[in-house]
N, C-alpha and C positions, 0 to 999 in steps of 0.2 A: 504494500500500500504506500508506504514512504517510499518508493521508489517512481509511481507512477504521479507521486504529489511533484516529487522532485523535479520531475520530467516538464510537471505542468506551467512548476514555474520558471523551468528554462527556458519553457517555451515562449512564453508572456513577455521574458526577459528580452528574448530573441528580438517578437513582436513590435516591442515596444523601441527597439531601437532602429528598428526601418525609418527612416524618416519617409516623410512624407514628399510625394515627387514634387518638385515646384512647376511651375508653369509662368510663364510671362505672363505681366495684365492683358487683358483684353484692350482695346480701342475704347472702347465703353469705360472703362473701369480707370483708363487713365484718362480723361478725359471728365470724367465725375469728380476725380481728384484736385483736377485743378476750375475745375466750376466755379470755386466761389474767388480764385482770381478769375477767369475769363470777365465773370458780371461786374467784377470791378472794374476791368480795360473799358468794357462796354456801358459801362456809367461813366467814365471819363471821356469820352466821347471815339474813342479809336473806333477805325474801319474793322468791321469783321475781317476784310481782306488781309491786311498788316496781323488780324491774331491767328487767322488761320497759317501765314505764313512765319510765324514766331512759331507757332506748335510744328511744323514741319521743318522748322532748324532745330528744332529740342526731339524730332523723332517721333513724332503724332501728327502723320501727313493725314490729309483730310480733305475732299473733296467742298465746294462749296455747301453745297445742295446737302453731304454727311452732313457739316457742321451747323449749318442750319437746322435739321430733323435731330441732331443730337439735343443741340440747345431747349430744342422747343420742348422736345422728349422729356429732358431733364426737367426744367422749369415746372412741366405737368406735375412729374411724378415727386417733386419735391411740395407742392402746392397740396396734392389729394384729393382724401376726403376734407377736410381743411378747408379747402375752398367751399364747397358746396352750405358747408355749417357756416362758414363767415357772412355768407351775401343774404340779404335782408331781402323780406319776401317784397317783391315789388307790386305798388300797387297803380293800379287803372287809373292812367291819363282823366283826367275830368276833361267833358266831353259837356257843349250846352246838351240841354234835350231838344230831343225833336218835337219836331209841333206834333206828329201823329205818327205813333209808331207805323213802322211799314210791313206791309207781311211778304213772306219771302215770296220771289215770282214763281210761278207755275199750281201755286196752293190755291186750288179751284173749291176748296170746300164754304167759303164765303156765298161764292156765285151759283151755289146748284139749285136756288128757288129763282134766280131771274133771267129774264129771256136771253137767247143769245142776243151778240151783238156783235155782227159780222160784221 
């Protein structure tokens, strides 16, 4: 029995020292990373053009068209549900009244006691 415990915790021991494989960030993942510099470039007034080609000297080439669908992307999914609870229920333009409410066109049920009028 002590022999198969032994085993078990060689084993674990083993296990435990695998590291884990790495993997490069994703395009996404670096690009999240520096998000909350890009909105700063882009609240100081810089061209999208000039950030997209500062991330592609730093090694995050990017298409126009990515870095716009990143941005927006981002922007959403950091906003959420969030947004939807912030915005205050909107209410109905005031409107005068009409002199006589209208009834919708084709509603023949008004006119089925008087004569036609061709």
């Amino acid at each position: 029995m002590t022999h198969s415990n032994a085993a078990q915790q060689q084993a674990r021991t083993a296990l435990q020292a695998l590291a884990a494989p790495t993997r490069p960030p994703t395009k996404i993942e670096q690009f999240r990373s520096l998000l909350p510099d890009i909105e700063q470039r882009i609240a100081d007034g810089v061209r999208h053009a000039d950030i997209i080609a500062a991330l592609a000297g730093a090694g995050l080439a990017m298409t126009e068209s990515e870095f716009r669908n990143a941005l927006c992307r981002e922007r959403k999914r950091q906003k959420g549900p969030a947004r939807e609870t912030s915005q205050t229920p909107e209410t109905p333009p005031a409107t005068a009244p009409a002199a006589k409410p209208q009834q919708p066109r084709g509603d023949f049920r008004q006119q089925r006691d008087k004569p036609l009028n061709w």
